[in-house]
PLY file of the C-alpha trace (Angstrom):
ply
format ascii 1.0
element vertex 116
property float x
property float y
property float z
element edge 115
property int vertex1
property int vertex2
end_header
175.35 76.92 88.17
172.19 77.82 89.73
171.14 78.03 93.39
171.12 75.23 95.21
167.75 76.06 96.63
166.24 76.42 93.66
167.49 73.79 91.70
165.91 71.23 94.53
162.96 72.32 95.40
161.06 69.90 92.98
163.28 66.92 94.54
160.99 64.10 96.51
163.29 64.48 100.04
161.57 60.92 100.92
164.58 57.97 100.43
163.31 55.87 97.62
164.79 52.32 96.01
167.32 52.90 93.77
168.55 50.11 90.93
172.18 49.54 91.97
173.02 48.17 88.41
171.94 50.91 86.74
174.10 53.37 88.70
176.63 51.04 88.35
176.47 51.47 84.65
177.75 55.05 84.41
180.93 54.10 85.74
181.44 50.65 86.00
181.87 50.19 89.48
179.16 50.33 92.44
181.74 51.65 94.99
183.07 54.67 92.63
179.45 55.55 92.02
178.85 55.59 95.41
182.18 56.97 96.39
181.25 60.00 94.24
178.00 60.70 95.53
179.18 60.59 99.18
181.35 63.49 98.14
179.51 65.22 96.13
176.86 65.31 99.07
179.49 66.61 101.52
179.96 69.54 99.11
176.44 70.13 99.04
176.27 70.01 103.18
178.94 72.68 103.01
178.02 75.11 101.39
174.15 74.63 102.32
175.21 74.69 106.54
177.64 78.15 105.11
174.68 79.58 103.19
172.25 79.00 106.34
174.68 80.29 108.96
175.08 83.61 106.86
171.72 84.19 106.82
171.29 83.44 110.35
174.16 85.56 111.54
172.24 88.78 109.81
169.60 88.16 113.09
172.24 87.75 115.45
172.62 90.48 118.54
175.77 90.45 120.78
174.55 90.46 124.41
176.70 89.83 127.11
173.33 88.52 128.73
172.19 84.33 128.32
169.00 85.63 129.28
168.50 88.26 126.47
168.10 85.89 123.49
165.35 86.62 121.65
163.36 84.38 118.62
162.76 86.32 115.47
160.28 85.20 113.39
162.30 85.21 109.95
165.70 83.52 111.59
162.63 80.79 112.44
161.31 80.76 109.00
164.51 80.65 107.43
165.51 77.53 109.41
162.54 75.70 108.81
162.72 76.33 104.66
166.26 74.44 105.27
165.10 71.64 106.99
162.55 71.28 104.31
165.18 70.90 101.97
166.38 67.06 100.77
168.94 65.66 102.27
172.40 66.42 100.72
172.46 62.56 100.09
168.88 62.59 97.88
170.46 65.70 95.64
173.29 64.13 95.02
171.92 61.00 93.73
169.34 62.64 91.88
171.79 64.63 90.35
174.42 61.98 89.95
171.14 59.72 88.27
170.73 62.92 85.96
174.09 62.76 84.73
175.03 66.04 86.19
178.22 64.60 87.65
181.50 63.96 86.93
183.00 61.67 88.65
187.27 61.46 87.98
189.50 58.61 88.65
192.83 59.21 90.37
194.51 58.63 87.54
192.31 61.23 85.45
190.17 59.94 83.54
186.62 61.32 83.55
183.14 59.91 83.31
179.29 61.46 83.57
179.25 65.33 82.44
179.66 68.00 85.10
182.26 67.58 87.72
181.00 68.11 91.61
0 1
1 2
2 3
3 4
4 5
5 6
6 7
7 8
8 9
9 10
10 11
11 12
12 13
13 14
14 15
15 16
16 17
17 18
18 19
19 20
20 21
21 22
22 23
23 24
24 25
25 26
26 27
27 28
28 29
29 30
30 31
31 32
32 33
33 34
34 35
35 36
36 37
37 38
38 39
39 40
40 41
41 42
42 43
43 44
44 45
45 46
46 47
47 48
48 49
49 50
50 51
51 52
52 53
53 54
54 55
55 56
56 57
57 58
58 59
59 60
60 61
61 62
62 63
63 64
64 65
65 66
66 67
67 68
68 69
69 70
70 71
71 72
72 73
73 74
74 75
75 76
76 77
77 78
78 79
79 80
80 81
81 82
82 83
83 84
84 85
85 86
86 87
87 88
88 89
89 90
90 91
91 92
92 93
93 94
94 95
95 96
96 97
97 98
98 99
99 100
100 101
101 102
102 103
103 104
104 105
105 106
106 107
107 108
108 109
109 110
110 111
111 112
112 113
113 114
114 115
């Protein structure tokens, strides 16, 4: 699977309309569709907020000082390329439209392609 990053960068990270029948289609049920975005978008928050703290902790100095934080000028660049990033929500619907997901019953049965 390729980087998240990368992967999304071409993604409009504006909210757009969306035709609830057709993403009802792929599995036959609004709320299961929805269901499996939801979590497949929690995933994605993960291991985005993980990814962004680990870059962030590579700036990080241990003062025993409030007064001696300092702003570096990557750790700001780096935050701001996240927050330029879609919403978890917009990626996963994009790739859940894309049929990039799989979404599983409880009972385990399978529909769409790749599983979150």
């Amino acid at each position: 699977m390729a980087d998240i990053k990368t992967r999304v960068q071409g993604i409009d990270p504006n909210l757009r309309a969306r035709d609830i029948a057709s993403m009802a289609k792929e599995t036959g049920n609004i709320y299961l569709s929805i269901s499996g975005i939801a979590e497949r978008a929690r995933q994605l928050n993960v291991a985005l907020k993980h990814e962004l703290h680990g870059k962030l902790e590579e700036f990080a100095i241990v003062t025993d000082r409030i007064e001696e934080i300092q702003e570096n000028k990557e750790q700001i660049e780096i935050s701001k390329f996240y927050e330029k990033l879609p919403n978890p929500t917009i990626i996963a619907t994009n790739e859940f439209l894309n049929g990039q997901l799989e979404i599983q019953y409880k009972d385990g049965t399978e529909t769409d392609e790749d599983m979150f």
